[in-house]
TIPA-557375 format. One line per 8 residues: number of its first residue (from 0); their letters; for each residue x, y, z of N, C-alpha, C. Coordinates in steps of 0.02 Angstrom, whole numbers, plus 32768, in hexadecimal, padded with zeros to 4 digits. Example, Ala and Ser with C-alpha at 12.3 -4.5 7.8 and 13.67 -1.06 7.14 Angstrom:
BEGIN
0> as> 8294 7EE4 8186 8267 7F1F 8186 8294 7F5B 8186  8282 7F90 8162 82AC 7FCB 8165 8285 8002 818A;
END
This chain:
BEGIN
0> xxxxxxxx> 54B9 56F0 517B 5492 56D5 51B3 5453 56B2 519B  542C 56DA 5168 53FD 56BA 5152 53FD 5683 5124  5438 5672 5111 545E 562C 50E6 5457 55F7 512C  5472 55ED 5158 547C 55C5 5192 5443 55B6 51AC  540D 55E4 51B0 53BF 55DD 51DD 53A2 55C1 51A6  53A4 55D4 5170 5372 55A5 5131 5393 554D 5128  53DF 5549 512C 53F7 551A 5120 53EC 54E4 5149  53E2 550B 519C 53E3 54CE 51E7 539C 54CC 51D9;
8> xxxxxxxx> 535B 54F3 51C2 5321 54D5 51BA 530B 549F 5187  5328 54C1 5147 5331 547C 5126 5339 544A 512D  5380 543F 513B 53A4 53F9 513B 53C1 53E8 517F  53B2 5411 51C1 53BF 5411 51FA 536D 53E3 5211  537D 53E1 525F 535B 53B5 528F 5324 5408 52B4  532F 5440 5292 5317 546F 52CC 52FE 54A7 529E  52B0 54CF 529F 5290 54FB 5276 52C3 553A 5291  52DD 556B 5284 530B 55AA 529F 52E3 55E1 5280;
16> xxxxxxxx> 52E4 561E 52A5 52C1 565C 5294 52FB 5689 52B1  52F3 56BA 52B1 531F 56F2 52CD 52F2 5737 52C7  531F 5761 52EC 5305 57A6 52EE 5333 57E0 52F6  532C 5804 52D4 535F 5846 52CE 5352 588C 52E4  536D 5898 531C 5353 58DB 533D 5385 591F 532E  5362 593D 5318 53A0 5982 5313 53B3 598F 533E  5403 59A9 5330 5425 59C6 536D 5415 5A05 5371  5408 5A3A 533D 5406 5A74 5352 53BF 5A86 5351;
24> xxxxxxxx> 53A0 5ABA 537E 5373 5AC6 537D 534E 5AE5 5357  537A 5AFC 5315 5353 5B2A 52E4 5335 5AE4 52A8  535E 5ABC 52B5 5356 5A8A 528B 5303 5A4F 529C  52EE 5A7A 52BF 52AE 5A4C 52C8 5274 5A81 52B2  5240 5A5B 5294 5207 5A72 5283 51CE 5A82 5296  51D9 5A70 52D4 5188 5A47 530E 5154 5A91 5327  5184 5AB3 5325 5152 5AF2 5354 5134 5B14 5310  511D 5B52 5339 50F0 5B69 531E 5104 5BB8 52F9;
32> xxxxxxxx> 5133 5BA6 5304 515C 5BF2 52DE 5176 5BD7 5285  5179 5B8A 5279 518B 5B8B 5252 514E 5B4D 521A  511F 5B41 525A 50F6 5B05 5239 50AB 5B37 524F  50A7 5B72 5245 5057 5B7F 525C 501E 5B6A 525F  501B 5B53 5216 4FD5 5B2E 520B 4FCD 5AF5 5227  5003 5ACC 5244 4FDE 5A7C 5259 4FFC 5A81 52B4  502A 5AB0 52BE 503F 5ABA 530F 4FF4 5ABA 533B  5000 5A95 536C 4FCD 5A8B 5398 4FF0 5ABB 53C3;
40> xxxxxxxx> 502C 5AE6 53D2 503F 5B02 5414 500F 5B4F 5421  4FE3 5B78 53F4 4FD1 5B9E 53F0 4F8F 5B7D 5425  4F7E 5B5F 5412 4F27 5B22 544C 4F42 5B19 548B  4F95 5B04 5485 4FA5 5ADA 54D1 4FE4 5B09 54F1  4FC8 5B4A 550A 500C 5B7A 551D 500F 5B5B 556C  5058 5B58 5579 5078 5B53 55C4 506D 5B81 55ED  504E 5B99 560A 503B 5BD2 5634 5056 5BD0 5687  5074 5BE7 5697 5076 5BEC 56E6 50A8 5B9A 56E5;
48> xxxxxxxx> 50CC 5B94 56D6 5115 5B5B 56C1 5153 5B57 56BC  516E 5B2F 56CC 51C5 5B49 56CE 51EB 5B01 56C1  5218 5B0C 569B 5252 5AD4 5687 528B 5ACE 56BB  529E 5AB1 5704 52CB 5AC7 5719 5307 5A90 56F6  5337 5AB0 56DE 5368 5A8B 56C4 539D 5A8F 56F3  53B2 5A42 570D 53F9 5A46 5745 542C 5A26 5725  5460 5A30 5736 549C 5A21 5746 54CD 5A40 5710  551B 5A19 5701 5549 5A38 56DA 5539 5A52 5698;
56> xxxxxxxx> 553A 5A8F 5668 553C 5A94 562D 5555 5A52 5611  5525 5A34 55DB 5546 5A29 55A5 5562 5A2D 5574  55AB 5A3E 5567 55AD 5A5E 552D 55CC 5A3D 54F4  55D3 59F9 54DD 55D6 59E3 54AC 55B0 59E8 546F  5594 59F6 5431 5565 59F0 5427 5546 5A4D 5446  5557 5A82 5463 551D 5A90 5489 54E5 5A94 5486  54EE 5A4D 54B5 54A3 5A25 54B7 5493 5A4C 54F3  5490 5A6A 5515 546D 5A7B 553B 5444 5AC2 5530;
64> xxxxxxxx> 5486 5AEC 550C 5467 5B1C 54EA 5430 5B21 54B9  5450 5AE3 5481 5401 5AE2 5467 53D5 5AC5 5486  53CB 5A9F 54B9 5399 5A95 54DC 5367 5ABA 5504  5394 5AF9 550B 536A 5B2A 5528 5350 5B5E 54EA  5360 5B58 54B0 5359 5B78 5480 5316 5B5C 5460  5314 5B20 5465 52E5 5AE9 543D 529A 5AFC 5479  52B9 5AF8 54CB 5271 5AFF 54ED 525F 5B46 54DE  5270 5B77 54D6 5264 5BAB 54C5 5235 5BC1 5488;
72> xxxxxxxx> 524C 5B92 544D 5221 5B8A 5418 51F1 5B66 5421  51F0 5B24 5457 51AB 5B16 545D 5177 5B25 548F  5196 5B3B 54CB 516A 5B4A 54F9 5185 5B90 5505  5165 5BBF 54DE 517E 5C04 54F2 515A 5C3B 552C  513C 5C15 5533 510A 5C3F 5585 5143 5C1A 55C3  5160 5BCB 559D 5167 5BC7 55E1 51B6 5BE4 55F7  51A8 5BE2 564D 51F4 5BEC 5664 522D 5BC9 5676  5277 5BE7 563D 529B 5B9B 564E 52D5 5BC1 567F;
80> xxxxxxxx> 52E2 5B88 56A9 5317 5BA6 56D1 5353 5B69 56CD  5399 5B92 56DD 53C8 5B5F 56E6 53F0 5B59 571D  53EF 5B2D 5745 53FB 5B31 5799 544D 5B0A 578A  5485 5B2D 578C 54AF 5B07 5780 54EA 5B1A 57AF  5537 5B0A 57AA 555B 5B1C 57DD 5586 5B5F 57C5  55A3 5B7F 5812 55CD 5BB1 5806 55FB 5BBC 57DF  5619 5B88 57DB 5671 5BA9 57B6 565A 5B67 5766  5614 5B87 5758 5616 5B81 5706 5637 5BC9 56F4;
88> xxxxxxxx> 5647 5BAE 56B4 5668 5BF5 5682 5634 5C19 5673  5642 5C58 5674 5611 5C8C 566F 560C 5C98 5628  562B 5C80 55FD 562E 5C76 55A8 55EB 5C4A 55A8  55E8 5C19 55BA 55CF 5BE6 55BE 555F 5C05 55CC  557C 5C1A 5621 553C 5C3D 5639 551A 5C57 5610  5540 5C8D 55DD 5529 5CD2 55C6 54FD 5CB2 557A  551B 5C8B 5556 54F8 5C65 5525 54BB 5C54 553A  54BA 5C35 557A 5478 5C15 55A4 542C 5C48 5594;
96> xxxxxxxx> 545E 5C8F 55C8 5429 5CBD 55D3 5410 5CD1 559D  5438 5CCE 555D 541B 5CF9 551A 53E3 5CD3 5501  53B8 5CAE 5528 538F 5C85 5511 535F 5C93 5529  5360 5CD0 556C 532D 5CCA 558E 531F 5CA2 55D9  5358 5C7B 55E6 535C 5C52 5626 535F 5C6A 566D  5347 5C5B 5699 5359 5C74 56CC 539B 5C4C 56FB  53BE 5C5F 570C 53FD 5C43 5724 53FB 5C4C 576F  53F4 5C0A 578E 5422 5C01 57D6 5456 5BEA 57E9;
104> xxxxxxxx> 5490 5C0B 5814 54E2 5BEC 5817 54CB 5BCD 5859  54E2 5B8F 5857 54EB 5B7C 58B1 554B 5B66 58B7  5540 5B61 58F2 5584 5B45 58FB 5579 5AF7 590C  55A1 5ACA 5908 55A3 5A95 5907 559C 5A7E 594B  558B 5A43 5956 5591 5A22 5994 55C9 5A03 59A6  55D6 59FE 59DD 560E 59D6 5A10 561F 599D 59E4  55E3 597E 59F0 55E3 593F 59EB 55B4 592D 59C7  55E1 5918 597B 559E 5901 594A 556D 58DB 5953;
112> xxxxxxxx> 5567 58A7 5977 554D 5871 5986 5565 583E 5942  553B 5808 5964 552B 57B3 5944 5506 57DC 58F1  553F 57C3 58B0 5522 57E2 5875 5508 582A 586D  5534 584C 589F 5525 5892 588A 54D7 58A7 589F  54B6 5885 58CD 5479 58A0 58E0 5469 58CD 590C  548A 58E9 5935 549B 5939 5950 54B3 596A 592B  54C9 5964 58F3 54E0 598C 58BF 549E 5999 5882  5480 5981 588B 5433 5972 586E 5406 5997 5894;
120> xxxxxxxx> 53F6 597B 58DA 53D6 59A1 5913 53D3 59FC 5918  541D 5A04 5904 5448 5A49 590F 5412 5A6C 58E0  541E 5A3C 5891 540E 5A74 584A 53D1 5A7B 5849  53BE 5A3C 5851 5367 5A36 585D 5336 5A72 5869  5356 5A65 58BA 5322 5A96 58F2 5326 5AD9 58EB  536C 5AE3 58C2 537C 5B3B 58C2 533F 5B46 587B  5353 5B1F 584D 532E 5B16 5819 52D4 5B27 5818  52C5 5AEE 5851 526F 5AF1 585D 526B 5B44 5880;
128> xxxxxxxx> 5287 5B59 58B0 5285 5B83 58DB 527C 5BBB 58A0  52B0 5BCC 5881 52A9 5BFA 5851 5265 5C07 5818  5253 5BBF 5809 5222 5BBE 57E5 51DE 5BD3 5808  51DB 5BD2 5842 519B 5BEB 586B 51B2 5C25 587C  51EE 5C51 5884 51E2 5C8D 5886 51CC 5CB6 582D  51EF 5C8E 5803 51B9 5CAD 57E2 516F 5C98 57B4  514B 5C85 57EE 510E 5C63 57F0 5110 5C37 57CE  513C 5C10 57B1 5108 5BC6 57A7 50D0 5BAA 57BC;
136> xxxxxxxx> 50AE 5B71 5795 5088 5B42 57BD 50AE 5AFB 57B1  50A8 5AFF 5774 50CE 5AB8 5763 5116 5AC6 5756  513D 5A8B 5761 5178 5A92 574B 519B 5A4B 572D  51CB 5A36 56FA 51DC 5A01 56E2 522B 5A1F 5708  5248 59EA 572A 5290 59E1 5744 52B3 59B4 570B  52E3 59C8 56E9 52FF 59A0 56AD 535C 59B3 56C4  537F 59A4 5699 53C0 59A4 56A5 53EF 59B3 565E  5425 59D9 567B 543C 59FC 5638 5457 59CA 5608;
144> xxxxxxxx> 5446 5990 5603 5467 5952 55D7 541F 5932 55BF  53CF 5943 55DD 53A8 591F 55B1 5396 5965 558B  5375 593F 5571 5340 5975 552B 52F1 5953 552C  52C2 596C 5535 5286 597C 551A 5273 5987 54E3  5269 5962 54A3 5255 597E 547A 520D 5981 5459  51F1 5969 5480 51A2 5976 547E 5182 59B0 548D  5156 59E5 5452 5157 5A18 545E 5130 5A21 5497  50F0 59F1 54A5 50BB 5A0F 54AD 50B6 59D7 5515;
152> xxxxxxxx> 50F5 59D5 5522 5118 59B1 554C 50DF 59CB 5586  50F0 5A1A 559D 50D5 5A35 55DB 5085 5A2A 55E4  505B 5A3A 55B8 5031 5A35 55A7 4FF8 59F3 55B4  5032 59C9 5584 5014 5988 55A1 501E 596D 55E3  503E 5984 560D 506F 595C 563D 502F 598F 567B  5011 59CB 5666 4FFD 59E1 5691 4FAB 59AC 569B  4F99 59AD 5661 4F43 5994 5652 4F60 593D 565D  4F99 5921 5662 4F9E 58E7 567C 4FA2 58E2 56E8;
160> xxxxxxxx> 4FB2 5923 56F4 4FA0 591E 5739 4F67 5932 5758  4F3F 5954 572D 4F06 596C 573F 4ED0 592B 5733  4ED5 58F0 5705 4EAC 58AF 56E2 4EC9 5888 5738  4EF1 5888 574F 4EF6 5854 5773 4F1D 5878 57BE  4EEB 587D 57DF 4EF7 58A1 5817 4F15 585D 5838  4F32 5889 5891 4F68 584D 58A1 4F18 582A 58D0  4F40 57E9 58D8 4EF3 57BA 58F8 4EFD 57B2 5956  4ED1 5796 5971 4EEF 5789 59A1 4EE8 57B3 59D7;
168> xxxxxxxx> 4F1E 57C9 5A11 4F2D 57FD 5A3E 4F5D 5823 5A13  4F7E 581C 59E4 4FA2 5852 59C2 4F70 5882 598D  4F35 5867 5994 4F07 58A7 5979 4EFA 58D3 59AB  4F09 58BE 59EC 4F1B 5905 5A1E 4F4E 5921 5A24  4F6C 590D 5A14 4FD4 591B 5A34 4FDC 594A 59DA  4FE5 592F 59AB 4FFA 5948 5973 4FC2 5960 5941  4FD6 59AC 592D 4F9F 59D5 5903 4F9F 59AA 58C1  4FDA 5969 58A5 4FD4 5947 5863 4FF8 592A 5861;
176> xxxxxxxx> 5016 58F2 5832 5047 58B0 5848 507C 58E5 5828  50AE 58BF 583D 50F9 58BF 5814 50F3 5896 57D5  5112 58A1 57A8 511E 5896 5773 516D 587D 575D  516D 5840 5759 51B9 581E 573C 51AF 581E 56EF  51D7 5836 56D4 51EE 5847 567F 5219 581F 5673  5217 57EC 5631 5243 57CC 5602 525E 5792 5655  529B 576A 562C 52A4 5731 565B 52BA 573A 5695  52B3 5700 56BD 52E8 5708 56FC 52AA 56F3 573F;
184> xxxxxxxx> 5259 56F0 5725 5236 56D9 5745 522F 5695 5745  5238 565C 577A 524F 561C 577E 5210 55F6 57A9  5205 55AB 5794 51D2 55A5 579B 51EB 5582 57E1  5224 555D 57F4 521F 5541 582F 5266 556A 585A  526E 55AD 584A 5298 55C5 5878 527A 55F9 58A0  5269 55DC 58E4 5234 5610 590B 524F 566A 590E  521C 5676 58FE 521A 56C7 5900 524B 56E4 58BB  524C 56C6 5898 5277 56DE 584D 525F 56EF 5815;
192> xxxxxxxx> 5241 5729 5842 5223 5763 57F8 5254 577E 57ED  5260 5785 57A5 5291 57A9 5773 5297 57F8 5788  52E4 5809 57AA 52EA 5842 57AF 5310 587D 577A  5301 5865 5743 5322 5881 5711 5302 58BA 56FA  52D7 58AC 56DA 529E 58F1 56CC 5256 58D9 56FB  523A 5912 5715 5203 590B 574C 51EF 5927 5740  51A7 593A 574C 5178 5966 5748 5149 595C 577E  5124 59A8 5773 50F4 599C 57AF 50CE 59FE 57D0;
200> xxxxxxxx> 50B0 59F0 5801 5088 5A41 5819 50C9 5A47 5844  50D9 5A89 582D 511A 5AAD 585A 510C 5AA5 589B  50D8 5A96 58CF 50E1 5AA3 5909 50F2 5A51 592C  50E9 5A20 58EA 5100 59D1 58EB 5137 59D1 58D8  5149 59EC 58C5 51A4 59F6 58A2 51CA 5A0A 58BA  51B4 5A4A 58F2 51DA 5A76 5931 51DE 5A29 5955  51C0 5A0B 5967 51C2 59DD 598F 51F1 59AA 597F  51E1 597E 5952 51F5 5947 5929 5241 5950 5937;
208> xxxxxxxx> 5260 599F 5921 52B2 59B7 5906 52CF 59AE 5956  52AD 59BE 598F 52CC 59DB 59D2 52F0 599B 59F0  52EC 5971 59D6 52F9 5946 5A1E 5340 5951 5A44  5357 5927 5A7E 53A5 594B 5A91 53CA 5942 5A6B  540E 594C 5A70 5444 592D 5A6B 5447 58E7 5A79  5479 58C1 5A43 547B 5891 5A4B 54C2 587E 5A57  54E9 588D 5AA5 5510 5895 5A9B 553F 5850 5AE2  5514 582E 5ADF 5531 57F2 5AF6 554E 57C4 5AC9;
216> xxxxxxxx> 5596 5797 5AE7 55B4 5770 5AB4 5579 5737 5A8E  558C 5706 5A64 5567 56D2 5A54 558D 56A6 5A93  5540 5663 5AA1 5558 5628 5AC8 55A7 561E 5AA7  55EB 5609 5AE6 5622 55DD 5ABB 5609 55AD 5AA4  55E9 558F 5AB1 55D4 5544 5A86 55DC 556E 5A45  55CA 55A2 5A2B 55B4 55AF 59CB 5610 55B6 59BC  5611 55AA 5981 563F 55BD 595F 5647 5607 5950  567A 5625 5944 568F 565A 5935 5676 5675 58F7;
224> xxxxxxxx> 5694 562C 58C4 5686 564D 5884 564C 565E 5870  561F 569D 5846 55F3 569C 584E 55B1 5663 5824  55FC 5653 57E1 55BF 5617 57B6 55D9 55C1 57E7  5606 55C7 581C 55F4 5587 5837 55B1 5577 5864  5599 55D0 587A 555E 55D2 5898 5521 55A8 5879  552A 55B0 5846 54E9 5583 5819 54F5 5547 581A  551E 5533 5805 5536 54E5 57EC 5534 54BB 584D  5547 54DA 5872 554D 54C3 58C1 5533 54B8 58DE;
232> xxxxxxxx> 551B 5503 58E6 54E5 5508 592B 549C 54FF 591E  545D 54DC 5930 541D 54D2 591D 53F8 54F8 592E  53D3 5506 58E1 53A9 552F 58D4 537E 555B 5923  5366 5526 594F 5346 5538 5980 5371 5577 59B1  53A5 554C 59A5 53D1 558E 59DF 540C 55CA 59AD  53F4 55C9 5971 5419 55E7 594E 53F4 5626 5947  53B7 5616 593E 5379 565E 5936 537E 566F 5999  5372 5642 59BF 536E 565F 59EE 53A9 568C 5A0B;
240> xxxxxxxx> 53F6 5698 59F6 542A 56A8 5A15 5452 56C8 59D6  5444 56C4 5998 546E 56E5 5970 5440 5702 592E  5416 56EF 5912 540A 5702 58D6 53D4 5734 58E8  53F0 5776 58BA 53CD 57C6 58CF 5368 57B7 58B6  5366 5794 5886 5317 578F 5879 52F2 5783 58B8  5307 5747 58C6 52E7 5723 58FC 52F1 5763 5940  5323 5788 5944 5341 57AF 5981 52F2 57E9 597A  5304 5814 592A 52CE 5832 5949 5283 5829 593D;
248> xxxxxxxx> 5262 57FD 5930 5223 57F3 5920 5218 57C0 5963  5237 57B4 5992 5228 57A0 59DB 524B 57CF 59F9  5264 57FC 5A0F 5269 583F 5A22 5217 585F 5A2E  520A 5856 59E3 51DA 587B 59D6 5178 5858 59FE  5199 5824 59F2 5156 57FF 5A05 5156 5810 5A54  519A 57E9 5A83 518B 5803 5AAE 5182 584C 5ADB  5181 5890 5AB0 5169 58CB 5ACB 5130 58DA 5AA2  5112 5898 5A8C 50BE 5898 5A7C 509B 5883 5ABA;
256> xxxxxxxx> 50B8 586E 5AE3 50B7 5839 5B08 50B0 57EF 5B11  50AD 57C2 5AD7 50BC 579D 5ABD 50EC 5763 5AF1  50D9 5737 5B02 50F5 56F8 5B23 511A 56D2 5AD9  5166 56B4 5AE4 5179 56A6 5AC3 5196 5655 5AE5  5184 5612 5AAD 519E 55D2 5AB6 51CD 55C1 5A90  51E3 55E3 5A4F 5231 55CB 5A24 521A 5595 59FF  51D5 5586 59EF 51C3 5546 59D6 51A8 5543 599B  51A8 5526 595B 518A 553A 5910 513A 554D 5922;
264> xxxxxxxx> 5123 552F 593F 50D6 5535 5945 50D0 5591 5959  50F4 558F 5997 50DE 55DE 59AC 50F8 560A 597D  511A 55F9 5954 514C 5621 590C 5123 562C 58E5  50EA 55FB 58DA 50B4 560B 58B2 508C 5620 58E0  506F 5614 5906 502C 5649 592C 504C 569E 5918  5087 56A8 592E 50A3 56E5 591C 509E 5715 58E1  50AE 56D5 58A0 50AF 56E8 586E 5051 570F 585A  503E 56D4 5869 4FFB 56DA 5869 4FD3 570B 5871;
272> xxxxxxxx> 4FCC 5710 58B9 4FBB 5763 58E5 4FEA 57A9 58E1  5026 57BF 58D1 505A 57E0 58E6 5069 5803 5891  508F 57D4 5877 50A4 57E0 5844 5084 57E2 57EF  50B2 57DB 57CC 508F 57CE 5783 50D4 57BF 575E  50BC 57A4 5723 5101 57A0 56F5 50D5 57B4 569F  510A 57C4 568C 510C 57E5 5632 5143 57B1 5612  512E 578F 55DD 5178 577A 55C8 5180 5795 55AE  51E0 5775 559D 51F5 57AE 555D 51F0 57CC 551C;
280> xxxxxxxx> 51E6 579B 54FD 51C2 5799 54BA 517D 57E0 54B8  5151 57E5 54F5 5126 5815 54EA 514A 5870 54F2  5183 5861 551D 51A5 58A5 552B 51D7 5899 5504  51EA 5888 54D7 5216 5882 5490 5269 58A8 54A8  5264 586B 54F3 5297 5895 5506 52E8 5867 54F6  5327 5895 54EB 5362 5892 54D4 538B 5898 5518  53C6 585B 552D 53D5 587A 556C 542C 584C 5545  544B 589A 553F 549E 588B 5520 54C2 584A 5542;
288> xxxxxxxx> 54B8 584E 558C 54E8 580B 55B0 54D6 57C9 559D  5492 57BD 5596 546F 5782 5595 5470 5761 554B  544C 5791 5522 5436 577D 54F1 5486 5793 54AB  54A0 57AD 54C1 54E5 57C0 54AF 5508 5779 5491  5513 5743 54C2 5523 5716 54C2 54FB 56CE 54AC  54C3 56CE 54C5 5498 569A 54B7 546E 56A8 5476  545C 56E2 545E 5430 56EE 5421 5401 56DA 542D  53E0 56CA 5466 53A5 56BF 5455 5372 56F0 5474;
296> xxxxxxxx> 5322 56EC 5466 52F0 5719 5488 52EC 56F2 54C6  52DC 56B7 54E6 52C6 5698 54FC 52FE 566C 5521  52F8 565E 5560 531F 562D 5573 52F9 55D1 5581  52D1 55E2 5556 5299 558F 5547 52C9 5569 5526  52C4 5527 552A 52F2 54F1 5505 52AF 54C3 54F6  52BA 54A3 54BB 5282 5461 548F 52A6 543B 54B3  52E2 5430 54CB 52FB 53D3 54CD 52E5 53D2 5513  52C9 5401 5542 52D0 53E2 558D 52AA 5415 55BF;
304> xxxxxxxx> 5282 53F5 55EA 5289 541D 5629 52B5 5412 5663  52C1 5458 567E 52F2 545A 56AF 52EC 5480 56EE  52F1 5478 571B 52ED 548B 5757 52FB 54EE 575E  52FC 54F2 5727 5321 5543 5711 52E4 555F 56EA  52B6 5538 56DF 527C 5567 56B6 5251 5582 56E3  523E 55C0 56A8 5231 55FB 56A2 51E2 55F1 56B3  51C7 5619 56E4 5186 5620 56F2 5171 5655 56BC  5144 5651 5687 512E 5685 565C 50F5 5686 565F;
312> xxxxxxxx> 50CA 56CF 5637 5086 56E8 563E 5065 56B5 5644  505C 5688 5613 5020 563F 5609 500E 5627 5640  5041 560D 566A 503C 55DD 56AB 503E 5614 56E7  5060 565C 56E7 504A 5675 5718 4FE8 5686 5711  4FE3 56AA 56D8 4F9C 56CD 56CC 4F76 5671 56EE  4F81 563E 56EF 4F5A 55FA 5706 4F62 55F8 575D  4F95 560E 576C 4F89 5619 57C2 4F5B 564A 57CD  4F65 5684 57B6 4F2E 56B9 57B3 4EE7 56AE 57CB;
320> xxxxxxxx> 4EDE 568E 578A 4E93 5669 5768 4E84 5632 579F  4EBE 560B 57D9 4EA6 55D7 5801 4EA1 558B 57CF  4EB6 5593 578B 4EC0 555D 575B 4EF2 552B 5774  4F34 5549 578A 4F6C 552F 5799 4F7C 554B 57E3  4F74 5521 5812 4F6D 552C 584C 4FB8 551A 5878  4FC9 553F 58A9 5007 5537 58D5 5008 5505 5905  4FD0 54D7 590C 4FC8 54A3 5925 4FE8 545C 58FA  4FEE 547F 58C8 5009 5432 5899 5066 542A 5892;
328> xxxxxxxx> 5079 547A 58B9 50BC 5472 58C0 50E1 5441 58ED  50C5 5408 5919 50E0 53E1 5935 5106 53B8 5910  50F5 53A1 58CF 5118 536D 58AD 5167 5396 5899  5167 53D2 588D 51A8 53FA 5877 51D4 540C 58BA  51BB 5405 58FB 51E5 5424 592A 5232 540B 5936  5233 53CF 592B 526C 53AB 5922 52A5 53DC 58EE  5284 53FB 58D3 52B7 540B 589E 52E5 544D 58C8  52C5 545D 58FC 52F5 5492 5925 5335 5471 593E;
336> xxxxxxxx> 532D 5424 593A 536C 5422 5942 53B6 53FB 592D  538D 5427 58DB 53BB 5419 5896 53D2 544C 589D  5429 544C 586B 543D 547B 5864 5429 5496 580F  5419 54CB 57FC 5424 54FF 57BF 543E 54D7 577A  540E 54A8 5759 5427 5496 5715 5444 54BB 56F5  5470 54B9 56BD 549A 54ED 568D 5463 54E5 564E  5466 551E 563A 5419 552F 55F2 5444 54F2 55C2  540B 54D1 55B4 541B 54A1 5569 53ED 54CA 5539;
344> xxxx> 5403 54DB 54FD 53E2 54F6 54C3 53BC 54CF 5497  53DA 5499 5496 53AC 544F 5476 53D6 5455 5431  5408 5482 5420 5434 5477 53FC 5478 548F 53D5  5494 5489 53AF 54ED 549B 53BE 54F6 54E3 53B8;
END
């Protein structure tokens, strides 16, 4: 591998780097059981915290197992739980618990919804619920297919909501923003904070996880299939009627009470006052489906912008600040009613 990355920098059109994450959890060095003298986790303990991890075991790789093995070594105050379904194998479970996990079974829903986002809803809420019975304050919502491997993840993620309280009337409504982790936060798809890993004050997270069921068909106008949904239907009515980000982070706004227009501008006032984003690169996070296939950290491309990029820390922390203002989204509104570019990498 390292023949090919030296060779395309050389004599290729493109500088290449890479990065290699252990699969097993004994195989990393980072904490403080095995690096004492330079571990910062002894200064920055997780206190009153919880990992809720949802959905199916992973067990290729068990990646999920060592994933709960790995948070264990780095955040050992905190509490991890795994909110997953009934008729997993109890082979499976019992590995889980030997880690220390706390385990919730739900039963599945009726009706998965649009991308499985009632099936999300289900693991979520049982997930948050559990974590406040046993006292949390904070909690990170992640999923049994990403990984965290930043030790000192909770910690920072807490003193990043405490630096930037929410602005606005949601400094009445919410005790601290939500927190979108790694990609999936979009700069012109209204209300599309990344629901992949979240963070946030458990009594914003009880909230955030609840919304209903989502158990109405899609408009017939959409296609069935679910990747013709992208390529078809435009962006504007695709977040508004099918895509789970957009579903619950306007869920959520409106039982802030929150008036909602579907328009890039109010997507940023939102972002602005409501929310927050982390990219990925700072939560050194690994997510098997995504990055499995594409290899990369980042879903940024050099050859192009595209109607599909990623709102990250830089340009959110500038709405914040009133630098980059939601008034200048008029020139992008048009783009609601594009459909979903396909990622160009900028190369083969």
């Amino acid at each position: 591998m390292r023949h090919a990355l030296v060779t395309e920098t050389r004599k290729g059109a493109h500088f290449m780097t890479s990065r290699a994450r252990p699969k097993a959890s004994a195989a990393l060095g980072l904490a403080a059981d095995t690096s004492p003298k330079y571990s910062l986790q002894p200064a920055l303990r997780a206190v009153k915290a919880a990992i809720v991890i949802q959905g199916p075991i992973w067990s290729e790789d068990d990646f999920t197992v060592e994933t709960v093995r790995l948070y264990r070594r780095h955040m050992p105050d905190c509490k991890l739980i795994l909110s997953t379904w009934q008729d997993t194998p109890r082979q499976d479970l019992d590995r889980i618990a030997e880690a220390g996990v706390d385990i919730v079974l739900n039963e599945k829903p009726a009706i998965p919804g649009p991308y499985n986002v009632n099936m999300q809803i289900v693991s979520s809420s049982s997930g948050m619920r559990r974590a406040a019975e046993l006292g949390a304050e904070w909690v990170i919502k992640s999923r049994t297919d990403q990984r965290l491997y930043q030790p000192t993840i909770i910690s920072s993620l807490i003193s990043m909501a405490q630096l930037f309280p929410p602005l606005g009337t949601a400094a009445g409504t919410q005790k601290y923003r939500v927190f979108g982790m790694a990609g999936g936060t979009l700069k012109f798809a209204p209300y599309h904070l990344s629901d992949q890993s979240v963070f946030g004050h458990i009594d914003d997270m009880l909230a955030y996880w609840s919304p209903p069921l989502r158990e109405n068909a899609l408009p017939e106008s959409f296609p069935t299939d679910r990747f013709r949904l992208f390529s078809e239907v435009p962006i504007g009515k695709l977040c508004r009627y099918a895509a789970p980000e957009s579903y619950f982070a306007s869920q959520f706004l409106l039982r802030q009470g929150r008036s909602l227009d579907w328009t890039v501008a109010d997507s940023w006032a939102a972002l602005r006052d409501h929310f927050g984003v982390v990219d990925q690169l700072s939560s050194d996070l690994y997510w098997v489906k995504g990055q499995y296939y594409s290899m990369r950290d980042v879903m940024g491309s050099y050859a192009a912008l595209s109607n599909t990029g990623e709102l990250g820390f830089l340009e959110w922390v500038q709405l914040v600040a009133g630098a980059f203002s939601p008034d200048a989204a008029g020139a992008y509104e048009s783009v609601l009613d594009e459909c979903m570019t396909s990622f160009n990498p900028g190369y083969p």
